[in-house]
C-alpha positions as CSV (number, residue, x, y, z in Angstrom):
1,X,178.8,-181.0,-181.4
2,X,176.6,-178.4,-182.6
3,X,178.8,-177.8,-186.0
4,X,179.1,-181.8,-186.2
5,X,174.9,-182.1,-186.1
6,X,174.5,-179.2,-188.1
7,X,176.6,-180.1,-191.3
8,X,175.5,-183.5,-191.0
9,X,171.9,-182.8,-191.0
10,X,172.7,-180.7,-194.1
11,X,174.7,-183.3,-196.2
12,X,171.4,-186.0,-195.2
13,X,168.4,-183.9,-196.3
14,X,170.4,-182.7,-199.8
15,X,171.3,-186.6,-200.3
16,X,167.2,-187.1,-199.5
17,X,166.7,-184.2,-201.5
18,X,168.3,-185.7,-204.0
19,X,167.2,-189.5,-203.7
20,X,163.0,-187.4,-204.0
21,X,163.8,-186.5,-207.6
22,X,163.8,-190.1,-208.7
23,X,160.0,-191.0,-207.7
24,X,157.4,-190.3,-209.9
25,X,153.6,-190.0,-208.9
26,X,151.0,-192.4,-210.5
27,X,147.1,-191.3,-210.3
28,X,143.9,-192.5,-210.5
29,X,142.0,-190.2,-213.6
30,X,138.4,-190.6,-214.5
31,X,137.3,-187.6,-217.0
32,X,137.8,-184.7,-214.3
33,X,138.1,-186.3,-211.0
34,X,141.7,-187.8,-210.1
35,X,143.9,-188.7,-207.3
36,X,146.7,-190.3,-206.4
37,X,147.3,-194.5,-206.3
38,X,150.6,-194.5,-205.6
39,X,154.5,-194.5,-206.7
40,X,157.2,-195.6,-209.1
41,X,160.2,-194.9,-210.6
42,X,161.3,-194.8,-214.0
43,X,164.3,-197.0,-215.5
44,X,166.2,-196.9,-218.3
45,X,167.8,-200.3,-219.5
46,X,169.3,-200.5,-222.9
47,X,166.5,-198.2,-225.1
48,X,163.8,-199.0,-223.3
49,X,161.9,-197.2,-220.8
50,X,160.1,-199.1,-217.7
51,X,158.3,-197.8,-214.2
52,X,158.7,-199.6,-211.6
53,X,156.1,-200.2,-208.9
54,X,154.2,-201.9,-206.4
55,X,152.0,-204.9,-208.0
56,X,149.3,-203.6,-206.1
57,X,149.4,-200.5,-207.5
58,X,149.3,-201.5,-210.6
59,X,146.2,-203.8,-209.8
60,X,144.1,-200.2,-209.5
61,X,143.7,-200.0,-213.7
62,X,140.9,-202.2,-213.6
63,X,139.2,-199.9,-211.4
64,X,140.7,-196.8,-212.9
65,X,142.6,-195.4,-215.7
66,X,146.4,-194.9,-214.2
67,X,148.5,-191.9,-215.4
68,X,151.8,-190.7,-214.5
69,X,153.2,-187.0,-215.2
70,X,153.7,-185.4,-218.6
71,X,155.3,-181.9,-219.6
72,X,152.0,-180.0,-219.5
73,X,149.4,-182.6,-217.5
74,X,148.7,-186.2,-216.5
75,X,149.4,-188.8,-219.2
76,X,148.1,-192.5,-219.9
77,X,150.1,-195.2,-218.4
78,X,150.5,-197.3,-221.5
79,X,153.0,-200.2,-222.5
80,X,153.3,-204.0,-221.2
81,X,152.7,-204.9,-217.9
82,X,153.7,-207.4,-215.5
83,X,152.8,-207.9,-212.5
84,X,152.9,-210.7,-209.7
85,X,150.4,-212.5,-207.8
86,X,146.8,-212.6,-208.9
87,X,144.7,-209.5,-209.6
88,X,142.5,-209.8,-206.3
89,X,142.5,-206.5,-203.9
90,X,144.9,-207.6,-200.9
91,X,143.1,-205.7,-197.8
92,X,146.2,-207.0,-195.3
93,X,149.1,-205.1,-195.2
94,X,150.9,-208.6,-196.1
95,X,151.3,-208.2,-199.8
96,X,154.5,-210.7,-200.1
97,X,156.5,-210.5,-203.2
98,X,154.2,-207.5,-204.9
99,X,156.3,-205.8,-207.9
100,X,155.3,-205.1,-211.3
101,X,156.8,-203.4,-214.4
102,X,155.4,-201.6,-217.0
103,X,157.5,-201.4,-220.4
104,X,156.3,-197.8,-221.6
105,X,155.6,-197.8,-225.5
106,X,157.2,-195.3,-226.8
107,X,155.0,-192.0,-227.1
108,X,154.5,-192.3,-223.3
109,X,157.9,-192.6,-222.5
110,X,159.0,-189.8,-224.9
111,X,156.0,-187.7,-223.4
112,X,157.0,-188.9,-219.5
113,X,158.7,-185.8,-217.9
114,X,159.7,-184.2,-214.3
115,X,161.0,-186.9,-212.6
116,X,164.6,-188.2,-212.9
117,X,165.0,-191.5,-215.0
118,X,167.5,-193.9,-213.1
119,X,169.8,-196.1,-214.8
120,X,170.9,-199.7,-213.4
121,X,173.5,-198.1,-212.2
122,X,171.7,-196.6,-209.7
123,X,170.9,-200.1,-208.1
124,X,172.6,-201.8,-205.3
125,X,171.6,-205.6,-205.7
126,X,174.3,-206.4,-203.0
127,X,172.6,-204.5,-200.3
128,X,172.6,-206.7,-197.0
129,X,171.1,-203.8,-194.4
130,X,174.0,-202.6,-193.0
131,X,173.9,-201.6,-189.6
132,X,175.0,-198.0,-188.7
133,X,173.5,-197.3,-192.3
134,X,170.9,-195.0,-192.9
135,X,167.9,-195.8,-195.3
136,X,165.1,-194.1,-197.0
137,X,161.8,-194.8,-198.5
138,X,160.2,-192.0,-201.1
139,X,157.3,-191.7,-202.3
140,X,153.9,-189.7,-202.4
141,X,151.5,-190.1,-199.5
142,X,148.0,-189.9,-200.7
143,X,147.4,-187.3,-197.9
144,X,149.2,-185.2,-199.1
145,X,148.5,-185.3,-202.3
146,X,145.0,-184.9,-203.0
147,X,143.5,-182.3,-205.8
148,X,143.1,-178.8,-204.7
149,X,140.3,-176.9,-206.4
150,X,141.6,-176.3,-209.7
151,X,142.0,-179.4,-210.3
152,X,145.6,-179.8,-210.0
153,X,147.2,-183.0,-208.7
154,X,150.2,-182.3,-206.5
155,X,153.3,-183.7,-206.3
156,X,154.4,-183.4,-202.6
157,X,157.2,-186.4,-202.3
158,X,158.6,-187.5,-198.9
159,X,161.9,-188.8,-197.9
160,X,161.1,-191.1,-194.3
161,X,164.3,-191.9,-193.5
162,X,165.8,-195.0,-190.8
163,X,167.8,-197.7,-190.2
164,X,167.3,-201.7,-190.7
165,X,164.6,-203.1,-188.2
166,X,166.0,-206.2,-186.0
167,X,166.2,-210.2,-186.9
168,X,162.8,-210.2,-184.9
169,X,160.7,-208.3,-187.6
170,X,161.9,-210.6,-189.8
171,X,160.9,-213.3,-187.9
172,X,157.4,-211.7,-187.1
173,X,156.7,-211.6,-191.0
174,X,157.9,-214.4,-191.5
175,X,160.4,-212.9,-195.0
176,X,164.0,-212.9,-195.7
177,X,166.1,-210.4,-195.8
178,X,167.6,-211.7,-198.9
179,X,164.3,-211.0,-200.4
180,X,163.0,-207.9,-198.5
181,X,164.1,-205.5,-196.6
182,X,162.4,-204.0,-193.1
183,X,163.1,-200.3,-192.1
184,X,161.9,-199.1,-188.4
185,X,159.5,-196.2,-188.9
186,X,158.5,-194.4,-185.6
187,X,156.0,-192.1,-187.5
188,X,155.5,-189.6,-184.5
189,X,159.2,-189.0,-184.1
190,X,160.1,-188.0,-187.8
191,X,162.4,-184.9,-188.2
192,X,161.7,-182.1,-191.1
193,X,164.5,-180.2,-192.9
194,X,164.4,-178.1,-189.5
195,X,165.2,-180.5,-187.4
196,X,162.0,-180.4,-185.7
197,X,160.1,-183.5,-184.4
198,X,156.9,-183.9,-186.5
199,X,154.5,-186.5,-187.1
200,X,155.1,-187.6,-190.7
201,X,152.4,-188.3,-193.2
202,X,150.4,-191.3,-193.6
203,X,152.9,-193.3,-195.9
204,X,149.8,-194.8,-198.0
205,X,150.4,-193.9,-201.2
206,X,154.2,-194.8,-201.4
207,X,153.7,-197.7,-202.2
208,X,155.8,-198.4,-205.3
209,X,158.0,-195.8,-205.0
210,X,162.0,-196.8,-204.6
211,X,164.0,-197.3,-201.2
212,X,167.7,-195.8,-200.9
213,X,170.5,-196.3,-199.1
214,X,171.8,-193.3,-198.3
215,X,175.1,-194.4,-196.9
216,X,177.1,-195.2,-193.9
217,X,177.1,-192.5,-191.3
218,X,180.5,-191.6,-192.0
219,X,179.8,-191.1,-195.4
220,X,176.8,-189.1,-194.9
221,X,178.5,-187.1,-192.6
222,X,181.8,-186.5,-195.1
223,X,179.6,-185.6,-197.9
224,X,180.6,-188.4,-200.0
225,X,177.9,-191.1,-200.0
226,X,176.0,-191.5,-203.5
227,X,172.2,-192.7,-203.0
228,X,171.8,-196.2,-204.6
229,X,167.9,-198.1,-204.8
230,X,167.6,-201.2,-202.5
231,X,164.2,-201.4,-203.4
232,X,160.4,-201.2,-203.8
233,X,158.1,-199.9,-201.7
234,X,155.1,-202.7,-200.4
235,X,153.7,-202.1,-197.2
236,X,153.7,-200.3,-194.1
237,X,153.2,-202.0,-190.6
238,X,151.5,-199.4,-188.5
239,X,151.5,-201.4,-185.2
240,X,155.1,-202.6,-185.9
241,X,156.8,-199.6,-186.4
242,X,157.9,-200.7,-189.9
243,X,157.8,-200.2,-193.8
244,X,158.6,-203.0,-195.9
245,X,160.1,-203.4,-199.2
246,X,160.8,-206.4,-201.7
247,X,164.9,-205.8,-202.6
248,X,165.2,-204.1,-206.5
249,X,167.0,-207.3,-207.4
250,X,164.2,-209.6,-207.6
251,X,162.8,-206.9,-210.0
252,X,165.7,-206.9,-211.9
253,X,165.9,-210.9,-211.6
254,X,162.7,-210.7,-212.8
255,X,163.1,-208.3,-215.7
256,X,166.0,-210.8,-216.6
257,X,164.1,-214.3,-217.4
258,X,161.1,-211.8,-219.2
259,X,162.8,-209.5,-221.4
260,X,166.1,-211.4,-221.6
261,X,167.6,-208.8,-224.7
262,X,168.0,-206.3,-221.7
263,X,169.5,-208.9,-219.3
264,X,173.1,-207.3,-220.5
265,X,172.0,-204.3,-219.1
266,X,171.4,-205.3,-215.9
267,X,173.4,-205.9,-212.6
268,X,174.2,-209.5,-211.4
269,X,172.5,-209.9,-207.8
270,X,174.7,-212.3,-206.0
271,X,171.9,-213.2,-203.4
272,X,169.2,-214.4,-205.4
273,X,167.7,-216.8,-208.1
274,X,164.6,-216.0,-209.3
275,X,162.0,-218.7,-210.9
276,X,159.8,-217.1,-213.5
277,X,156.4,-218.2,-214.8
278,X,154.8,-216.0,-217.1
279,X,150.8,-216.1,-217.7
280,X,150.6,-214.0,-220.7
281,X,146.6,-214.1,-220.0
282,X,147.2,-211.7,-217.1
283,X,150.4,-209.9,-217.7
């Protein structure tokens, strides 16, 4: 049993560890004081370069000037955006649908660096939450990341990993799992790379940032599993137990009807049909 545990705990944390190098930080900068907002992921479709995030992430440059990680320091998010819903502050944890892209123009993607660039291939759009499947949201919580003294913004990423919450979270939310997806999240049982029972981070600040499956148990266990991105982090329910994310397809729906010369590129989901209406006054 002991042997069992022990190479199976090794094979999850290097798929985890594996599954961290694929978020990237975003901060808050204004002249010399900074800190994190949240998380994204970069994706390359065709020969462009996008990041991925949480819409309400994204919602924070009109407080703040966002930057994401360059060779040397912080550069300026810059490109197109587009983001759902309207531009108000949501103070609920209920932020529905809440994705948004940002096409990078090209001297910030050229100049974007440390953190792995996925490829549609890296999606699953087929993902129904298996059971006996284990699941993982990444990201950088904002506790963990604030500026030391010199000024330096960390980049501390977490891997909380779990299985699919029950039909009655689903029900509770009121969203479909053809739409979202619902991991349990018992923050004061997490496990570190000891295999010691912690209490994890506060998971603000992973908003954004993708959500793996890591693989069957079997799989995990023979070593053979290959991460894939089910989605985007949105919100996490402190009193339920859960985090919540909307599935990567409707981003890639989405990225579909807008930009439809990289539709090629891009995986058919099977489960969903999205209906896009674009408000260039806002995008």
């Amino acid at each position: 049993m002991d042997d069992w545990f022990g190479r199976f705990s090794a094979n999850m944390h290097q798929f985890a560890d594996d599954a961290q190098r694929g978020v990237c930080p975003i901060y808050g900068i204004r002249e010399s004081v900074g800190g994190p907002i949240g998380s994204g992921f970069l994706l390359r479709v065709g020969t462009e370069t996008l990041l991925l995030t949480a819409a309400h992430v994204v919602y924070r440059r009109y407080e703040i000037p966002l930057y994401i990680p360059g060779a040397d320091h912080p550069i300026v998010l810059e490109g197109d955006f587009y983001t759902t819903g309207p531009r108000n502050r949501v103070t609920s944890p209920q932020f529905g649908v809440d994705i948004a892209f940002v096409v990078l123009n090209p001297r910030t993607a050229s100049e974007c660096s440390g953190c792995t660039i996925l490829t549609p291939d890296d999606f699953d759009v087929a993902d129904t939450s298996s059971l006996q499947t284990l699941y993982g949201f990444t990201g950088f919580p904002g506790d963990e990341n604030q500026v030391i003294e010199d000024h330096t913004l960390l980049r501390r990423a977490y891997y909380y990993g779990g299985q699919p919450a029950p039909d009655s979270e689903y029900r509770y939310l009121g969203i479909d799992r053809r739409s979202h997806f619902i991991m349990a999240f018992e923050r004061e049982h997490a496990v570190d790379t000891d295999g010691q029972t912690v209490y994890a981070p506060d998971p603000h600040g992973m908003s954004g940032g993708p959500v793996w499956k890591l693989g069957t148990f079997q799989e995990v266990d023979l070593g053979i599993c290959r991460p894939k991105v089910i989605g985007i982090a949105i919100e996490w329910w402190e009193n339920r137990r859960t985090l919540v994310c909307v599935r990567v397809g409707v981003a890639v729906e989405a990225i579909r009807r807008i930009l439809p010369d990289l539709a090629a590129h891009l995986p058919a989901t099977p489960y969903l049909k999205v209906n896009v209406l674009f408000d260039e006054t806002t995008a």
